[in-house]
PAROSE-102779 format. One record per atom (N, C-alpha, C): atom name; y, z, x. Coordinates in steps of 0.2 Angstrom, whole numbers. Layout:
% residues N
atome | north | up | east
CA | Y | Z | X
...
This chain:
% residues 194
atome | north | up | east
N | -6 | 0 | 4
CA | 0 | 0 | 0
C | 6 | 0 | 4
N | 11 | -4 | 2
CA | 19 | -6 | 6
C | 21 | -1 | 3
N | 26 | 1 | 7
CA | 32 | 8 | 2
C | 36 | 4 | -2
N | 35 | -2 | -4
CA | 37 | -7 | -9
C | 34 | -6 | -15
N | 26 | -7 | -13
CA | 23 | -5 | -18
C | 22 | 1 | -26
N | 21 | 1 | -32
CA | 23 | 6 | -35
C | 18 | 10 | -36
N | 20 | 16 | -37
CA | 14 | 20 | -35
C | 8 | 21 | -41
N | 10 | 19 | -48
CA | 8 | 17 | -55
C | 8 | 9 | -56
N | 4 | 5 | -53
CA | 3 | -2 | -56
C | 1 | -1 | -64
N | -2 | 3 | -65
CA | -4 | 6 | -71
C | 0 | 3 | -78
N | 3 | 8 | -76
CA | 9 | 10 | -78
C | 14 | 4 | -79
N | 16 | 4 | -74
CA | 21 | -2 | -73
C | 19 | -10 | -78
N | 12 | -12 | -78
CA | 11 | -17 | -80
C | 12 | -15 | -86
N | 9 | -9 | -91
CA | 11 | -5 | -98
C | 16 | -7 | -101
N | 22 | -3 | -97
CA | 28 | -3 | -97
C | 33 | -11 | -98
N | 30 | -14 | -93
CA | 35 | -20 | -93
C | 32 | -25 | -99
N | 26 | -25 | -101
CA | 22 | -29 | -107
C | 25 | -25 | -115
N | 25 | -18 | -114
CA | 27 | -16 | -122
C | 36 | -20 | -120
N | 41 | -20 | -113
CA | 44 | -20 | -115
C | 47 | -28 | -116
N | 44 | -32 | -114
CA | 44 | -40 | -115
C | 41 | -42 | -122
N | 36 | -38 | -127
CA | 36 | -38 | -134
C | 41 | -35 | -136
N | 44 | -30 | -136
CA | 49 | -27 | -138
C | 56 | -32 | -139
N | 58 | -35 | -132
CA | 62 | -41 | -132
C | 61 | -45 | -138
N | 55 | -47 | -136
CA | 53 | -51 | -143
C | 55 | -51 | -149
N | 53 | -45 | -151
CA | 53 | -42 | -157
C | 60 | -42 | -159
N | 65 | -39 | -155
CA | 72 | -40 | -154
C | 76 | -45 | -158
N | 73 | -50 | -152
CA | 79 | -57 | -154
C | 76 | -59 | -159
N | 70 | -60 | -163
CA | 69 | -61 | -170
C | 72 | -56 | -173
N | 74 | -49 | -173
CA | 76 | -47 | -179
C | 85 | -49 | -178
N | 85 | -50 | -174
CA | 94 | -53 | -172
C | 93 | -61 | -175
N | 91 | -63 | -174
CA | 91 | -70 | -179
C | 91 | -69 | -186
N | 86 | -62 | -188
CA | 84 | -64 | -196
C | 92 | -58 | -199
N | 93 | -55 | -194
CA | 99 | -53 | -194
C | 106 | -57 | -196
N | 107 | -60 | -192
CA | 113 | -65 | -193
C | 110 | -67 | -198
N | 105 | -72 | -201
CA | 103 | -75 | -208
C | 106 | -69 | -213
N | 101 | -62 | -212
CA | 106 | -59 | -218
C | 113 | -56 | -219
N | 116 | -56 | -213
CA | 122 | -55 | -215
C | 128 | -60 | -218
N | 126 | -65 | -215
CA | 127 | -74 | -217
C | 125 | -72 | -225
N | 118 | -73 | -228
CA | 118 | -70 | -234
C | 119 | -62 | -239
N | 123 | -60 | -233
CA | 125 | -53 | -237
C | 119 | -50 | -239
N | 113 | -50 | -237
CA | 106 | -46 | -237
C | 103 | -41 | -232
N | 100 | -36 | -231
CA | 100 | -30 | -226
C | 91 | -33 | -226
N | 91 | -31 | -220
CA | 82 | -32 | -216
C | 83 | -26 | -213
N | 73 | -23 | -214
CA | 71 | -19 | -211
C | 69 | -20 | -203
N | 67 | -17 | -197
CA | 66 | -16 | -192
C | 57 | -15 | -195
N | 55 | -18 | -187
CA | 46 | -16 | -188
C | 46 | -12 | -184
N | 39 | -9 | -186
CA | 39 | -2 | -184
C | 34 | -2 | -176
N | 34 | -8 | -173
CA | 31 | -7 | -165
C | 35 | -2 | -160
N | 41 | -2 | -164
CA | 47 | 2 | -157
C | 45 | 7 | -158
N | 43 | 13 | -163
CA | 40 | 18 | -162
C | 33 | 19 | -160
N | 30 | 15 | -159
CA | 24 | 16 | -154
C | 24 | 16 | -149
N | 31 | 11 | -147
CA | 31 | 9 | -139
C | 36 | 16 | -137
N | 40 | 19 | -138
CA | 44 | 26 | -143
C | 37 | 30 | -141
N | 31 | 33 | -143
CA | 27 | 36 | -142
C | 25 | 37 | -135
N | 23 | 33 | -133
CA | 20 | 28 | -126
C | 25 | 31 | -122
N | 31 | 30 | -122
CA | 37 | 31 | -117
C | 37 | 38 | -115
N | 37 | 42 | -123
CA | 36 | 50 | -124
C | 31 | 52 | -118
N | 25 | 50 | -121
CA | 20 | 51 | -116
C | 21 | 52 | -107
N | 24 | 47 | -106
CA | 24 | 44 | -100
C | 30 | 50 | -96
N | 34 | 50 | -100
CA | 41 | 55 | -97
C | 37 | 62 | -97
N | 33 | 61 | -101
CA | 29 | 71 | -102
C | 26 | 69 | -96
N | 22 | 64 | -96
CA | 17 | 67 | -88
C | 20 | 66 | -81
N | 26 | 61 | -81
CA | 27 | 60 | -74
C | 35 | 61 | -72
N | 39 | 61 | -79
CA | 46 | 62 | -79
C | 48 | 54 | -79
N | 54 | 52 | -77
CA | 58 | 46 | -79
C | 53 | 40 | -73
N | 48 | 34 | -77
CA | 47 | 31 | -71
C | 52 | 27 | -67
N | 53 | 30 | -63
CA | 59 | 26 | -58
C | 54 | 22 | -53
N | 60 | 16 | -48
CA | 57 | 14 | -45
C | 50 | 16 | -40
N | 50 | 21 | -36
CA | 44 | 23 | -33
C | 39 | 24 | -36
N | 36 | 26 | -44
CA | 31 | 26 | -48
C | 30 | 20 | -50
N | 33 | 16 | -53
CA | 32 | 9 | -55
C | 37 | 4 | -55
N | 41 | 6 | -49
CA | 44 | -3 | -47
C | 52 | -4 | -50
N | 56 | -6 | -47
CA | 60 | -7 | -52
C | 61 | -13 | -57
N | 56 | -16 | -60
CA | 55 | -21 | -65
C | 54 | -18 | -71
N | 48 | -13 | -69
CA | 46 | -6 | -73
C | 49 | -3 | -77
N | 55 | 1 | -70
CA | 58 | 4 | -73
C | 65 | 3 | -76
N | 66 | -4 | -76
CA | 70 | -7 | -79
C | 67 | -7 | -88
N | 61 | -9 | -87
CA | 55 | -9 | -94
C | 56 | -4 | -98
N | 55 | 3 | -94
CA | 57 | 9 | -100
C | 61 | 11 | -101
N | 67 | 9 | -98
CA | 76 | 9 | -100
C | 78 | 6 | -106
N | 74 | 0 | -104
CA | 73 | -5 | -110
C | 72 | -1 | -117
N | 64 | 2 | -116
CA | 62 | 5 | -120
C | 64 | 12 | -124
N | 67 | 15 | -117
CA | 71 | 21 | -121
C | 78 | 19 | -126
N | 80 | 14 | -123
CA | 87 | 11 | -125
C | 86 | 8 | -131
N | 81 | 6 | -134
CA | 81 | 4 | -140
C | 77 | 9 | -143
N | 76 | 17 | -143
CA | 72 | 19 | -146
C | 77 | 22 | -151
N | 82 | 18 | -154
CA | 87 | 22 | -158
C | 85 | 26 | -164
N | 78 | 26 | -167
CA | 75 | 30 | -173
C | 77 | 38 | -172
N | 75 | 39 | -162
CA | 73 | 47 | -162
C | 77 | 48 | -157
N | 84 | 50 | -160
CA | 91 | 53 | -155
C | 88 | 57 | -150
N | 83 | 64 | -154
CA | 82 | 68 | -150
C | 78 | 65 | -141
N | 73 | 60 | -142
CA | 69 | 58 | -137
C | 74 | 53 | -134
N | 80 | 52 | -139
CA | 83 | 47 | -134
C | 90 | 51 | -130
N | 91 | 57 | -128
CA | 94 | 60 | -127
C | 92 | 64 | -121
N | 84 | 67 | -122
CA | 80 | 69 | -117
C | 77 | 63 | -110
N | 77 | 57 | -114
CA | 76 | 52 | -110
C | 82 | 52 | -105
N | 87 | 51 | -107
CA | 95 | 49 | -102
C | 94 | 57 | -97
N | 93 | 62 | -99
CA | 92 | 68 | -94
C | 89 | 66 | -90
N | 82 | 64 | -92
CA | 78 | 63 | -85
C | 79 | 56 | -83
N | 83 | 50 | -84
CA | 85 | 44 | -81
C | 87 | 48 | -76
N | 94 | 52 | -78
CA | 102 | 56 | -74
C | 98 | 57 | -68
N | 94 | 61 | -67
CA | 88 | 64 | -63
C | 86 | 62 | -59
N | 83 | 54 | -62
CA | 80 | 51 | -59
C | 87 | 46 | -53
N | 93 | 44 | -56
CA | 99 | 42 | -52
C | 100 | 48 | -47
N | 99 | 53 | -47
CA | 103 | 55 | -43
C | 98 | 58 | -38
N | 93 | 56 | -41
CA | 86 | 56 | -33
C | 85 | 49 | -31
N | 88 | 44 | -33
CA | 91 | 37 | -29
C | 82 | 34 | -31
N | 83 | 35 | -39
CA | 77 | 33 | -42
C | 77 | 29 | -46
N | 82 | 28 | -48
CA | 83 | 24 | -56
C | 92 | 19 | -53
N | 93 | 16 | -57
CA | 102 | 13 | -57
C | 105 | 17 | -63
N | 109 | 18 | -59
CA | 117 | 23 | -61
C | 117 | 17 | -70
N | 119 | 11 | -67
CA | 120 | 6 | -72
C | 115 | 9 | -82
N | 109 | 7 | -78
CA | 105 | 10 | -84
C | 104 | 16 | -86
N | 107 | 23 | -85
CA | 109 | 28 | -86
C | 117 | 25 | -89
N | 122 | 23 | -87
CA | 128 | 22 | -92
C | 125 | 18 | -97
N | 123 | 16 | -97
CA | 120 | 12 | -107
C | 117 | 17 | -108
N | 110 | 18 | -107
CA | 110 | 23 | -111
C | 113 | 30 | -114
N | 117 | 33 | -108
CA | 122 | 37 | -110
C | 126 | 37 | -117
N | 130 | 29 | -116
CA | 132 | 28 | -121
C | 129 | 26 | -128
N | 124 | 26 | -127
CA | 120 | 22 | -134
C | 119 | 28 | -137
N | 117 | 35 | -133
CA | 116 | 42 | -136
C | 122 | 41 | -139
N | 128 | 42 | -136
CA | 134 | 45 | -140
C | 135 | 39 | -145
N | 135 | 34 | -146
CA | 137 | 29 | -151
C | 132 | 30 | -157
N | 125 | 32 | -156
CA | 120 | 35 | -160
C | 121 | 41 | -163
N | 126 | 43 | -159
CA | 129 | 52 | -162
C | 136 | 52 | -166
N | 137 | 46 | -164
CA | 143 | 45 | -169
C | 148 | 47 | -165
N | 149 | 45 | -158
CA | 155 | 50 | -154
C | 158 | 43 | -151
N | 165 | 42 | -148
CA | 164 | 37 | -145
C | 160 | 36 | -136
N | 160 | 31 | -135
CA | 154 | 30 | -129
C | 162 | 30 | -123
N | 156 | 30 | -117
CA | 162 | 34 | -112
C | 162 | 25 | -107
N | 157 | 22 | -107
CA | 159 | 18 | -102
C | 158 | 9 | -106
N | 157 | 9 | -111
CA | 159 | 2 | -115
C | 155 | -2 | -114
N | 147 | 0 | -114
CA | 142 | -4 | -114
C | 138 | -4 | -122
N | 142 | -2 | -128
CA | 139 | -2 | -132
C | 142 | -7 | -136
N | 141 | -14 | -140
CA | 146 | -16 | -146
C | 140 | -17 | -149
N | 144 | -21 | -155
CA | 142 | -20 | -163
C | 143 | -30 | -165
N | 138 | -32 | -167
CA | 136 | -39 | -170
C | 139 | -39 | -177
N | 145 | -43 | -179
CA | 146 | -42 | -185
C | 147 | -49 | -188
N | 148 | -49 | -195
CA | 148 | -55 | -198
C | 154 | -61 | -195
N | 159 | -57 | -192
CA | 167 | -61 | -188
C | 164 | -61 | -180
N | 158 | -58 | -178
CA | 157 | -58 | -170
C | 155 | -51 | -168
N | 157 | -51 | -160
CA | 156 | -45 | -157
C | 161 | -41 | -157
N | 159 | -35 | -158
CA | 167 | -30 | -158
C | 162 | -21 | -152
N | 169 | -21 | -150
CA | 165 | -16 | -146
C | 164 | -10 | -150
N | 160 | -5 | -147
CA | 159 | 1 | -151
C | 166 | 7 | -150
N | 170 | 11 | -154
CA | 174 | 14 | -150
C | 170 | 17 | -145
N | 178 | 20 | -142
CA | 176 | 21 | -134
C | 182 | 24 | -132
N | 182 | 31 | -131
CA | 185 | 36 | -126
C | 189 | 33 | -122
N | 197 | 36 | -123
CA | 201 | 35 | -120
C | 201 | 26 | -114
N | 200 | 23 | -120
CA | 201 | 15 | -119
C | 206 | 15 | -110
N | 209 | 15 | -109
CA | 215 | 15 | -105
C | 213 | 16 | -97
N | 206 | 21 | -98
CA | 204 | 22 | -91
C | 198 | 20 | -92
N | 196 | 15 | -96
CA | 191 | 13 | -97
C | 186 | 11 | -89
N | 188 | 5 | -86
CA | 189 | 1 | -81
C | 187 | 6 | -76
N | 191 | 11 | -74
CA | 189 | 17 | -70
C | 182 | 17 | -69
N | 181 | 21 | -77
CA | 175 | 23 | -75
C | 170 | 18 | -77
N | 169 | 11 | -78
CA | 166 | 7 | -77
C | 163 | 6 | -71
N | 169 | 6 | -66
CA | 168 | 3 | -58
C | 164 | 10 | -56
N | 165 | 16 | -58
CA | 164 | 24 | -57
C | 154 | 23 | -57
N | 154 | 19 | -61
CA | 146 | 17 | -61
C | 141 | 10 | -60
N | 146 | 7 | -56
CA | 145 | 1 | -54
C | 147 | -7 | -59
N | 149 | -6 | -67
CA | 149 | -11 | -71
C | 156 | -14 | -70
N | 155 | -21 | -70
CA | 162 | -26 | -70
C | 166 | -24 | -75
N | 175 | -26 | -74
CA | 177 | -24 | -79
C | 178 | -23 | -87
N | 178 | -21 | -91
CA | 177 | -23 | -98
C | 178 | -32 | -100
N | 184 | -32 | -98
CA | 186 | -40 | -100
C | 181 | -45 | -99
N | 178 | -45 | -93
CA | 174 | -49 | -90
C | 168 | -48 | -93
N | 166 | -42 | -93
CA | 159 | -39 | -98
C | 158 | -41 | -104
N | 163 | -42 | -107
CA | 165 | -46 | -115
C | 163 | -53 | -117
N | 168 | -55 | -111
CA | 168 | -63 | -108
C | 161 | -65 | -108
N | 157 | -61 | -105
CA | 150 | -64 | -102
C | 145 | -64 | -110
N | 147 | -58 | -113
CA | 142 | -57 | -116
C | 143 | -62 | -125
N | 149 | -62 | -124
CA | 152 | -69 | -130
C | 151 | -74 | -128
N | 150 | -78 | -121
CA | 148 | -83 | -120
C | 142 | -84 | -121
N | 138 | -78 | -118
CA | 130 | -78 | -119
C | 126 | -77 | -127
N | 129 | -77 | -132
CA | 129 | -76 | -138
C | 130 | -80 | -141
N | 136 | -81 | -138
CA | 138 | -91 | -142
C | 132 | -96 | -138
N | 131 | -95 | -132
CA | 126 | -100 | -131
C | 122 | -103 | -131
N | 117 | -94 | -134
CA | 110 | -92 | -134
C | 109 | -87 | -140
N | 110 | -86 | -145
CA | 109 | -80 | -151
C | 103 | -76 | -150
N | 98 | -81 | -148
CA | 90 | -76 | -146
C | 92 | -71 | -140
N | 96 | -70 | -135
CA | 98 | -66 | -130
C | 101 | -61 | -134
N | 95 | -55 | -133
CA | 100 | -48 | -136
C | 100 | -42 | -132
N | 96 | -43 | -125
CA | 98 | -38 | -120
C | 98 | -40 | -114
N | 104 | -38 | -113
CA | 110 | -43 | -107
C | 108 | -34 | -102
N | 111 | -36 | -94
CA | 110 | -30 | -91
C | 117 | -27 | -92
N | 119 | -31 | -93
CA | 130 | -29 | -93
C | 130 | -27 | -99
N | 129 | -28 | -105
CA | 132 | -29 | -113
C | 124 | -28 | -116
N | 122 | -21 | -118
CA | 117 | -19 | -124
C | 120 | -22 | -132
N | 118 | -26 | -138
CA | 119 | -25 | -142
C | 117 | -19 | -144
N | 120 | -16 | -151
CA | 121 | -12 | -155
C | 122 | -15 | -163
N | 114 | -20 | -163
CA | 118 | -23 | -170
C | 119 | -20 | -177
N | 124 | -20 | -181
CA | 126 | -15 | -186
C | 130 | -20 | -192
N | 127 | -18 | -199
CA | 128 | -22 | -203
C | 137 | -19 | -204
């Protein structure tokens, strides 16, 4: 084994498979999404995220946040993924951002995916998000989620390595308008919201 190597192939392959269906699973409900809101109709979510939601649970119980050196950082991009869209269960998805933090500051995870999540916790709590990675898909486009003291927003984007808001925006409207099946950007998480 290379110190490249992850310590959890296992795992890692798990992880990045639930998280490449979950994708899946995504940009169809964001296409069947824009159909309803185009017809003024509300669609339910399937229920895979809470299995994959289960699985993740499991996996943070026995070994804590898999970061890079457990399974890789494709992996552990996978269950960022995973926690990121667990938006059913605030409470797991709150525990989850602890141990990302955890993981970032044992130079185990990116900062980057610890700020989305961060702020998807507080967008899901109903607070504004701290660093502007969360907006909202509406029937006029994309609008960003509020967001704490706008003004120094930028700051603390850079503060965590993300480009500035405008550009962030810029990227994620182009990538929208070019492509509507793309709904997890590593800059720009939707938050679609009727």
């Amino acid at each position: 084994m290379t110190a490249t190597d992850p310590l959890r192939p296992d795992l890692a392959r798990e992880l990045i498979a639930r998280a490449t269906q979950s994708a899946e699973r995504r940009a169809k409900r964001l296409r069947n999404h824009l159909e309803a809101v185009q017809l003024g109709q509300h669609r339910h979510a399937d229920h895979a995220d809470h299995a994959d939601t289960k699985v993740l649970r499991r996996i943070l119980a026995e070994h804590g946040w898999p970061g890079h050196r457990l399974v890789g950082p494709e992996a552990a991009r996978a269950a960022w993924s995973l926690a990121l869209h667990s938006n059913d269960e605030p409470d797991f998805q709150r525990a989850a951002t602890t141990l990302l933090e955890r993981a970032v500051r044992d130079n185990d995870a990116w900062i980057q995916h610890w700020a989305h999540l961060y702020d998807r916790t507080l967008v899901n709590s109903g607070q504004p998000q701290e660093f502007g990675t969360q907006i909202i898909l509406t029937a006029t486009g994309i609008e960003l989620c509020p967001t704490r003291a706008p003004k120094s927003l930028d700051q603390r984007r850079t503060h965590v390595g993300l480009k500035p808001i405008t550009a962030a925006l810029t990227m994620v409207r182009r990538r929208h308008t070019s492509d509507p099946n793309v709904c997890d950007s590593p800059t720009i998480v939707l938050a679609v919201a009727v």
